[in-house]
Each structure stands twice: as structure tokens, then as C-alpha cells.
BAVO-36860 format. One record per atom (N, C-alpha, C): x, y, z; atom name; residue number from 1. Coordinates in pm, 1 decimal, always signed. Layout:
BEGIN
+----------+----------+----------+----+-----+
|     east |    north |       up |  a |   k |
+----------+----------+----------+----+-----+
|        X |        Y |        Z | CA | NUM |
...
+----------+----------+----------+----+-----+
This chain:
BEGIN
+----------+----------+----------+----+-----+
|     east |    north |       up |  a |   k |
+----------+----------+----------+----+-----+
|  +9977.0 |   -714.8 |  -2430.6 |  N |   1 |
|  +9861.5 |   -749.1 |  -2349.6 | CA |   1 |
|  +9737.8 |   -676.4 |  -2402.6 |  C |   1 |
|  +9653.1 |   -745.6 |  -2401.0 |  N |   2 |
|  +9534.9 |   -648.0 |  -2461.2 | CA |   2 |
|  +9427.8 |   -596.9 |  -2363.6 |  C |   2 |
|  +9491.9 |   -605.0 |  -2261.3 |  N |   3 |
|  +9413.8 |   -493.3 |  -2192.4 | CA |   3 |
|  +9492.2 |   -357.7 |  -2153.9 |  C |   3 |
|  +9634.8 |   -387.0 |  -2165.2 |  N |   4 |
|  +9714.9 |   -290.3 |  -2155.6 | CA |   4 |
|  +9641.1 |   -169.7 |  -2161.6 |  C |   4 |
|  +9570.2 |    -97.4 |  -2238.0 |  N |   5 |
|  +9501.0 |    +57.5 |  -2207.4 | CA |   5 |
|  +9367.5 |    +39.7 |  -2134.7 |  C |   5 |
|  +9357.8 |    -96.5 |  -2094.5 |  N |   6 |
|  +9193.6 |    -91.8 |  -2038.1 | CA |   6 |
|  +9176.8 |    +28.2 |  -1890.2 |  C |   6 |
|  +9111.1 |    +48.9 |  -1862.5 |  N |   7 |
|  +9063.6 |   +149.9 |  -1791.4 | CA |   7 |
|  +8913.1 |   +137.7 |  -1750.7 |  C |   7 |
|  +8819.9 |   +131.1 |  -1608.6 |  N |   8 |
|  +8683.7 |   +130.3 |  -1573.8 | CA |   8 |
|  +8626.9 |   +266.9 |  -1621.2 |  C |   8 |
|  +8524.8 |   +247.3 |  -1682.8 |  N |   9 |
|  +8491.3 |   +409.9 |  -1688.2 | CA |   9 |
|  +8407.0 |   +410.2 |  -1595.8 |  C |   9 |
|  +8349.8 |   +327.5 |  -1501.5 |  N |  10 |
|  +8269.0 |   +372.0 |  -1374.1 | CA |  10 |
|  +8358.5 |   +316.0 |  -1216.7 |  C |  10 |
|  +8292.1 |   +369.1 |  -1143.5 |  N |  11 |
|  +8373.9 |   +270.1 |  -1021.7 | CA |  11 |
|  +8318.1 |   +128.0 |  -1043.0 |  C |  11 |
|  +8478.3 |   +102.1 |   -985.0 |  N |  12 |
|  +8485.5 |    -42.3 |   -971.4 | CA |  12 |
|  +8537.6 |   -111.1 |   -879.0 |  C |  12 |
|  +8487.3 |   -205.9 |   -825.6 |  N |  13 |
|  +8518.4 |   -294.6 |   -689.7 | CA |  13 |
|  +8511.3 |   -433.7 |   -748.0 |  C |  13 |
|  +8617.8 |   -545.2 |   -698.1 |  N |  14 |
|  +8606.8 |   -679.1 |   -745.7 | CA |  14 |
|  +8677.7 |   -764.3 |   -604.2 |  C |  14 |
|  +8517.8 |   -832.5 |   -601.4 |  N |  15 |
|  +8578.6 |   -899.3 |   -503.0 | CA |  15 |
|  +8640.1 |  -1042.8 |   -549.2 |  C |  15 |
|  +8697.5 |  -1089.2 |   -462.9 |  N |  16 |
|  +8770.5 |  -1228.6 |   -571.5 | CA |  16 |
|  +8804.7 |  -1295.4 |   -430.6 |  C |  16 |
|  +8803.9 |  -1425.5 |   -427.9 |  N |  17 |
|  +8881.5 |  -1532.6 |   -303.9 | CA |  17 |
|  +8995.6 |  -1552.6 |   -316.8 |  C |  17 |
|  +9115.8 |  -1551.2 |   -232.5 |  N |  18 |
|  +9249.8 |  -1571.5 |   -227.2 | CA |  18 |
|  +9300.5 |  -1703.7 |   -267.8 |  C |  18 |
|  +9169.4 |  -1798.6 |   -263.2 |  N |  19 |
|  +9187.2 |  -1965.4 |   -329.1 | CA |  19 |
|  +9111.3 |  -2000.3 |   -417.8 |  C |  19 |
|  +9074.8 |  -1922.5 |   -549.4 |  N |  20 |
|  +8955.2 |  -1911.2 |   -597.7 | CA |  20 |
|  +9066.4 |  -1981.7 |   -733.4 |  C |  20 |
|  +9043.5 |  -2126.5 |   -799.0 |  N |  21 |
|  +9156.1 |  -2173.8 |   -849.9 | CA |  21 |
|  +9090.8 |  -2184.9 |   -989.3 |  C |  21 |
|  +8961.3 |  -2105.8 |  -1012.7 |  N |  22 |
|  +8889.6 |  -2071.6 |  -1178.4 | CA |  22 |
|  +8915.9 |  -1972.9 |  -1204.9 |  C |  22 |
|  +8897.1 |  -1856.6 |  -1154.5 |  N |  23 |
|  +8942.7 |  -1714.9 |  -1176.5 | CA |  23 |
|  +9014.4 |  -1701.7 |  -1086.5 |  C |  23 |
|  +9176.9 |  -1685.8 |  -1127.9 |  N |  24 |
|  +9271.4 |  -1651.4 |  -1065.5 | CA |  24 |
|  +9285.3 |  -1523.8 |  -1008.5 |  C |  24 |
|  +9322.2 |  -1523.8 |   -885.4 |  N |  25 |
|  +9336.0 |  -1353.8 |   -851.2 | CA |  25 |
|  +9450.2 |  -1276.7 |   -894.5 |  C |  25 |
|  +9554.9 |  -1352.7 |   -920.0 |  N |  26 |
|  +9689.5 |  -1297.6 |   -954.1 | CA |  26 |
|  +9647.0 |  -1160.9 |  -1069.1 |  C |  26 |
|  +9599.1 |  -1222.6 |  -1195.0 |  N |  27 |
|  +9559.3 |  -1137.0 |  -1251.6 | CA |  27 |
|  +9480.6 |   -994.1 |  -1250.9 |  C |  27 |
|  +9411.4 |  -1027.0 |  -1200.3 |  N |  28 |
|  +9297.9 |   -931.9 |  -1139.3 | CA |  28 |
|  +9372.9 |   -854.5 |  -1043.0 |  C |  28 |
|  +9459.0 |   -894.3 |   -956.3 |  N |  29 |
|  +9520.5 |   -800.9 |   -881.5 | CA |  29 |
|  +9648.1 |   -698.5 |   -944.9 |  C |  29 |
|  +9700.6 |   -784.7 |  -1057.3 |  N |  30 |
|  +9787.8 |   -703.4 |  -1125.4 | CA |  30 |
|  +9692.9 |   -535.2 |  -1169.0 |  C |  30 |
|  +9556.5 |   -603.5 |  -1231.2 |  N |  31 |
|  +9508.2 |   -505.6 |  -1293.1 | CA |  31 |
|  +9464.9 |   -375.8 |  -1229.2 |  C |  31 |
|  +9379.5 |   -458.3 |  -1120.7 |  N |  32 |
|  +9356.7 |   -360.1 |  -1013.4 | CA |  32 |
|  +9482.6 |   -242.3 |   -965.1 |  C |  32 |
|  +9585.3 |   -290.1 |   -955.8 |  N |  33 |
|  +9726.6 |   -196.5 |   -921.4 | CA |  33 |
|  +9704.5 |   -129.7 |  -1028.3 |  C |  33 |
|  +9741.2 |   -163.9 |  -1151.8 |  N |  34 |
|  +9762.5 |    -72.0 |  -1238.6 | CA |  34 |
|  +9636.6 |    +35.4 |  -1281.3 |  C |  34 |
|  +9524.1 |     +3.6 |  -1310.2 |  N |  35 |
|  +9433.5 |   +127.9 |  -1326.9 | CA |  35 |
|  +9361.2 |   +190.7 |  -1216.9 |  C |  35 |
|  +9389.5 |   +135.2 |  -1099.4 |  N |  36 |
|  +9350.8 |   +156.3 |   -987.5 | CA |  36 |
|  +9203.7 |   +166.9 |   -931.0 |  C |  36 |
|  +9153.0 |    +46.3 |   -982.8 |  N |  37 |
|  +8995.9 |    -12.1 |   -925.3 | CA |  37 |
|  +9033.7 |    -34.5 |   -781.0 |  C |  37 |
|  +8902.6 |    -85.8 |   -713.3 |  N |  38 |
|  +8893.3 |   -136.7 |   -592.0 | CA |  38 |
|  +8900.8 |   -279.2 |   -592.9 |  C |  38 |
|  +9011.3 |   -355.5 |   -535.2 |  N |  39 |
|  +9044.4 |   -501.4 |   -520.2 | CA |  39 |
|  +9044.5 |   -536.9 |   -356.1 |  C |  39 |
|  +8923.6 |   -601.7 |   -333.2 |  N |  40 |
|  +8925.8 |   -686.5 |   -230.2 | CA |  40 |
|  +8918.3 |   -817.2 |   -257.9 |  C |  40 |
|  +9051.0 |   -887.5 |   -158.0 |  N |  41 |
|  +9077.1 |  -1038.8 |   -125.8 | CA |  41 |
|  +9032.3 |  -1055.1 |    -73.4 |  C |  41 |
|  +8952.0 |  -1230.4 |    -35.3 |  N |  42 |
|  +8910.5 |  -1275.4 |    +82.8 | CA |  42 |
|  +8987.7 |  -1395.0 |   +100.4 |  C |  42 |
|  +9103.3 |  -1376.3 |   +201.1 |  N |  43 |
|  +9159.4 |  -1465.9 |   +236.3 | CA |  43 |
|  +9117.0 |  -1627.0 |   +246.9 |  C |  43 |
|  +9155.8 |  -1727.6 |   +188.1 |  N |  44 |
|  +9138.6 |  -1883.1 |   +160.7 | CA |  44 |
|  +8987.3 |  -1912.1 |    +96.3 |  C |  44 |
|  +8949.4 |  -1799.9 |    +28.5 |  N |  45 |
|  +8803.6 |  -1817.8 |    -22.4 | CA |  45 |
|  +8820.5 |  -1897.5 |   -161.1 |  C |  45 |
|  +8708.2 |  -1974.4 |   -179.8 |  N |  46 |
|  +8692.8 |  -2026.5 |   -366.4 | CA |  46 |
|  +8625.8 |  -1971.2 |   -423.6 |  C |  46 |
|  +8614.4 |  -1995.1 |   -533.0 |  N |  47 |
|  +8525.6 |  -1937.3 |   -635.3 | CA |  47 |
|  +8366.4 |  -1985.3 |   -548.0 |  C |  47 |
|  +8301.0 |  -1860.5 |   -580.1 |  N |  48 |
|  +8187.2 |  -1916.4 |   -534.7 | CA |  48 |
|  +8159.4 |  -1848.4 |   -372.7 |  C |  48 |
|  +8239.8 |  -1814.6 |   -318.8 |  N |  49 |
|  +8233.8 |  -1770.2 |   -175.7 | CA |  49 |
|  +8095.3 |  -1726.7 |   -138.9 |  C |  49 |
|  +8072.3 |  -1666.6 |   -235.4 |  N |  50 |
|  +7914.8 |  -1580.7 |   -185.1 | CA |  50 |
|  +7823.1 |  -1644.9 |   -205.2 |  C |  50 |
|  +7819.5 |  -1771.4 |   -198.6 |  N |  51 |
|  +7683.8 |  -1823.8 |   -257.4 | CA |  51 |
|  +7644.3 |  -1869.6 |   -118.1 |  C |  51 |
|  +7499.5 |  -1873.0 |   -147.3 |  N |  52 |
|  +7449.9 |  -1910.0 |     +0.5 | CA |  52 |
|  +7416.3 |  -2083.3 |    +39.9 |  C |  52 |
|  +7546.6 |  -2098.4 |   +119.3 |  N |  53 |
|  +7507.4 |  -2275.4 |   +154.4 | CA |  53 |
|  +7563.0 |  -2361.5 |    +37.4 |  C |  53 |
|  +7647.2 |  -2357.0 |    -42.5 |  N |  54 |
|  +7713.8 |  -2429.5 |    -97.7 | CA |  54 |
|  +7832.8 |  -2528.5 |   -106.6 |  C |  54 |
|  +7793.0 |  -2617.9 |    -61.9 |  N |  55 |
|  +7942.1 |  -2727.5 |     +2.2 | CA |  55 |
|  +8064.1 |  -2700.8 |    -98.9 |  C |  55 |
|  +8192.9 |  -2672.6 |     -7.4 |  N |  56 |
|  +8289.2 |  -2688.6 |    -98.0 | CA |  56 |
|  +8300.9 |  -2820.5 |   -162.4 |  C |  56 |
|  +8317.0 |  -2785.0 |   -308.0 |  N |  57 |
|  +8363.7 |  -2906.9 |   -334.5 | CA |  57 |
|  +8420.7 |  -2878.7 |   -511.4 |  C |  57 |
|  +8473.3 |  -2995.9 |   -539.0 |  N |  58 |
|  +8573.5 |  -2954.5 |   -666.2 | CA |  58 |
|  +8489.6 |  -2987.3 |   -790.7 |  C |  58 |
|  +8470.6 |  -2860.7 |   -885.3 |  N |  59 |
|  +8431.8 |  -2909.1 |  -1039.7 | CA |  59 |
|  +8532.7 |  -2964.6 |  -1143.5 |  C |  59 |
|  +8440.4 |  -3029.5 |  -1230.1 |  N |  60 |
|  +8556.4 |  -3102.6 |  -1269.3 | CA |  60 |
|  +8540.6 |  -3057.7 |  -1422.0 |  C |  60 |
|  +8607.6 |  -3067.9 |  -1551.3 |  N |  61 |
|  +8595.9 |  -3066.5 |  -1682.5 | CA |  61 |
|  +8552.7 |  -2908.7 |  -1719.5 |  C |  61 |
|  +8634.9 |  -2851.9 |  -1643.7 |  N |  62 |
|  +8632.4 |  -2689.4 |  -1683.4 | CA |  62 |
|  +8729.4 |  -2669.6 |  -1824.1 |  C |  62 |
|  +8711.6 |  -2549.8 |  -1919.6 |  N |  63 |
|  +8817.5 |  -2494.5 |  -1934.0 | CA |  63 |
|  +8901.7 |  -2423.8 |  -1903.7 |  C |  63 |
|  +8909.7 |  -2383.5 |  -1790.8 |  N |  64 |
|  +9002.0 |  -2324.3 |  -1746.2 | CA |  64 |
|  +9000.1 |  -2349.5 |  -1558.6 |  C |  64 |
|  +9063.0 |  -2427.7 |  -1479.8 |  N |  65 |
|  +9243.3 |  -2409.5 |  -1526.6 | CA |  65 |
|  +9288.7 |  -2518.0 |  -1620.4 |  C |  65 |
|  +9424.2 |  -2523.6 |  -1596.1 |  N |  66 |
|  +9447.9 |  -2590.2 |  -1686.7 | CA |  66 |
|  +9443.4 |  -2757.7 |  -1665.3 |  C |  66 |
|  +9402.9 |  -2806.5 |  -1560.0 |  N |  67 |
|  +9367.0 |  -2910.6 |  -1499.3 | CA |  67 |
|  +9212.6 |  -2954.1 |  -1523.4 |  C |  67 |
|  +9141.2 |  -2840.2 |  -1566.9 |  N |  68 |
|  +9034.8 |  -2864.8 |  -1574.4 | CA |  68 |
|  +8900.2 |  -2859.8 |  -1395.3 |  C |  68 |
|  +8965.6 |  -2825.2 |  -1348.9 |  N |  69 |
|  +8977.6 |  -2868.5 |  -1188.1 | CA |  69 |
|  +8969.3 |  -2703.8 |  -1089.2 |  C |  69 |
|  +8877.6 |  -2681.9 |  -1025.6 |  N |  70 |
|  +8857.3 |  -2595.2 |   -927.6 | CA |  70 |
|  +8759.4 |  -2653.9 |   -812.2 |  C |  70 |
|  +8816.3 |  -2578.4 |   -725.6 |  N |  71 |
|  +8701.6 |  -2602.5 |   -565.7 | CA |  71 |
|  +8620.0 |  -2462.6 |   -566.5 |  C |  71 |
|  +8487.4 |  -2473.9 |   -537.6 |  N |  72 |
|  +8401.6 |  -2389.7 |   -551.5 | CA |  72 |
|  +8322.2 |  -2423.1 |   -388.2 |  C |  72 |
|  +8277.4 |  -2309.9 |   -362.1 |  N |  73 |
|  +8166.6 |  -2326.7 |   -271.2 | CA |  73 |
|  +8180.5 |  -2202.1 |   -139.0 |  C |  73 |
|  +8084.0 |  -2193.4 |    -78.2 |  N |  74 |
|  +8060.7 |  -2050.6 |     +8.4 | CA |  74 |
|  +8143.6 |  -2074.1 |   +125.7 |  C |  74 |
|  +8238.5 |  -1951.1 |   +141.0 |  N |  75 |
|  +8290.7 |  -1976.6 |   +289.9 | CA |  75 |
|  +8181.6 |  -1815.5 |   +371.5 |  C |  75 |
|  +8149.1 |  -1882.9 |   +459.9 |  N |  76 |
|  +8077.4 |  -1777.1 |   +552.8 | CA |  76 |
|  +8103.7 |  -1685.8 |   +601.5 |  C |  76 |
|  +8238.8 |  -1669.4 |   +643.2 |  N |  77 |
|  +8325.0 |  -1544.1 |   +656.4 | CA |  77 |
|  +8344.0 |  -1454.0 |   +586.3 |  C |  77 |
|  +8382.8 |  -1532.8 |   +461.3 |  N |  78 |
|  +8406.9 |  -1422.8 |   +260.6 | CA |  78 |
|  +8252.8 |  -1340.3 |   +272.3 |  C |  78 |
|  +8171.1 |  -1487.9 |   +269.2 |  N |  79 |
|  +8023.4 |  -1428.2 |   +222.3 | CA |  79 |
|  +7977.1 |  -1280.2 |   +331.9 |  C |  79 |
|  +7965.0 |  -1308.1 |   +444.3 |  N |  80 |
|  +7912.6 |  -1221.6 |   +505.1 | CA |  80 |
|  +8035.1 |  -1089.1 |   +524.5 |  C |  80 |
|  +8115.7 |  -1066.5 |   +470.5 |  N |  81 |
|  +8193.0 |   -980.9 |   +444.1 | CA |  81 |
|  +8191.6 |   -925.3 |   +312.1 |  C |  81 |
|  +8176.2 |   -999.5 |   +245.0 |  N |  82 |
|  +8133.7 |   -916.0 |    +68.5 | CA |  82 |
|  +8000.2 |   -847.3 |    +79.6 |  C |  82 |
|  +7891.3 |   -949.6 |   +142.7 |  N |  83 |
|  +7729.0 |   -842.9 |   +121.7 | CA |  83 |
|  +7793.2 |   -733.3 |   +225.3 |  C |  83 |
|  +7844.7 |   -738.7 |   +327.1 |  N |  84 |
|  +7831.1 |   -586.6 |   +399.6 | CA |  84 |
|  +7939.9 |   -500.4 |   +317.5 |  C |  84 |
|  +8013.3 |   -516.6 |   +237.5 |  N |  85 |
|  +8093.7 |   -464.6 |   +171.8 | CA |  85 |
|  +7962.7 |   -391.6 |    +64.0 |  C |  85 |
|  +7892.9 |   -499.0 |    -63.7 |  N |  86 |
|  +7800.5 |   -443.4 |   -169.3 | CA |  86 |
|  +7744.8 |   -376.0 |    -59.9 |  C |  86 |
|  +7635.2 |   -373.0 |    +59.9 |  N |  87 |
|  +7571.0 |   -306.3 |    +62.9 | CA |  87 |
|  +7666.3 |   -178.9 |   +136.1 |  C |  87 |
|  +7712.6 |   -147.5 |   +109.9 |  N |  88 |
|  +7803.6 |    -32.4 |   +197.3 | CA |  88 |
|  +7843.8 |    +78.7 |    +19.2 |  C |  88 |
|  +7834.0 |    +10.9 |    -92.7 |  N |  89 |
|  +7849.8 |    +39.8 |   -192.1 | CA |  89 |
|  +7752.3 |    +92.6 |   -225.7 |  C |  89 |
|  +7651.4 |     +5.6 |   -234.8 |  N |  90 |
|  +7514.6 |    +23.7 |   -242.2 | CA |  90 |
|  +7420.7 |   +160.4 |   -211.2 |  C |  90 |
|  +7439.9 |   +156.6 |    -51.6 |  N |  91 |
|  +7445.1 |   +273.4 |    +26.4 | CA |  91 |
|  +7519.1 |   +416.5 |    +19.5 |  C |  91 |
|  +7594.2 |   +385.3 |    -33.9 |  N |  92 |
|  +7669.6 |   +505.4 |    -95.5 | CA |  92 |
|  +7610.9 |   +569.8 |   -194.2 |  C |  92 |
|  +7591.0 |   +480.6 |   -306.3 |  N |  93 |
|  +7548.2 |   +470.7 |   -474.7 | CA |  93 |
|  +7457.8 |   +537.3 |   -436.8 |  C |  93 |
|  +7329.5 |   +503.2 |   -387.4 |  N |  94 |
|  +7199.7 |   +547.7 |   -360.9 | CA |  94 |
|  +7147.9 |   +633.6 |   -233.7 |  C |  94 |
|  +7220.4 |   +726.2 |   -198.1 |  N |  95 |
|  +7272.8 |   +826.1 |    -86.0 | CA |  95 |
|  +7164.1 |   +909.1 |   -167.2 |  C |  95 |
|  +7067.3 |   +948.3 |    -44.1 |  N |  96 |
|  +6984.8 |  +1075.1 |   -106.0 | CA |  96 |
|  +7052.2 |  +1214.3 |    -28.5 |  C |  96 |
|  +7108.1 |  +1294.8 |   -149.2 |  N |  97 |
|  +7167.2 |  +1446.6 |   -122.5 | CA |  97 |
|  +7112.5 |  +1524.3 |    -22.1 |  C |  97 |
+----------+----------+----------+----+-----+
């Protein structure tokens, strides 16, 4: 595997949708276990969750998957749970001492 020694050299958080059928989470969650980033799921989310006002709906003539085929678009729940998530990161990051 060639990420086998990969490692974040800063913190890292990845949020990803639990139905996100372009970027698979499987992967990403393997990785996350193993070097031990921050992996948040958003349960039945697609690619795209965070976007603001975007109808689900399916792209077509991707390379990847292997169908060519994903559903994309904002679920409101994912979304407004990831920004209070970044800004909670955010807020941290930029914490005056």
C-alpha cells in the first residue's frame, strides 16, 4: 500500500458522508484507525453534504466509481453539523492565550 507509512504531520479531521458513493469512506476510515486522525461520519450523507442548497441528485461519467455514477448534494443535518464542528476547530486553532 503506498500509504502504508503515511502519517498527518498537522492535526487532522475528515469529515466524509456515510453514503458518499465518489469518495468512499471505507478507506478513509481504515486510515483514520490506523494513524489516528480525526474521522467524522455523517450518517446517510453524499458527497457534497456541505454544500449549501444543492439537490440530491446523481453525476454521471465520473472516474471513479466504477460505474461512473455517484449521488451528490447537501443534506442539512450533515451540513449544519460539519460547520459547527469546523468552527469549533476553528475556535480552538485561533484561541487567544
Amino acid at each position: 500500500d503506498r500509504l502504508e507509512d503515511w502519517r498527518p504531520s498537522i492535526p487532522l479531521t475528515l469529515l466524509i458522508g456515510s453514503a458518499d458513493g465518489w469518495t468512499r469512506p471505507g478507506p478513509c476510515r481504515s486510515l483514520a484507525k490506523r494513524t489516528g486522525f480525526r474521522f467524522i461520519e455523517y450518517e446517510g450523507a453524499y458527497h457534497g453534504f456541505d454544500a449549501p442548497n444543492a439537490r440530491v441528485r446523481v453525476r454521471e461519467g465520473l472516474g471513479r466509481p466504477k460505474d461512473g455514477k455517484a449521488h451528490v448534494g447537501t443534506d442539512r443535518t450533515a451540513r449544519a453539523a460539519s460547520i459547527k464542528e469546523v468552527m469549533a476547530i476553528l475556535g480552538e486553532a485561533f484561541r487567544t492565550p
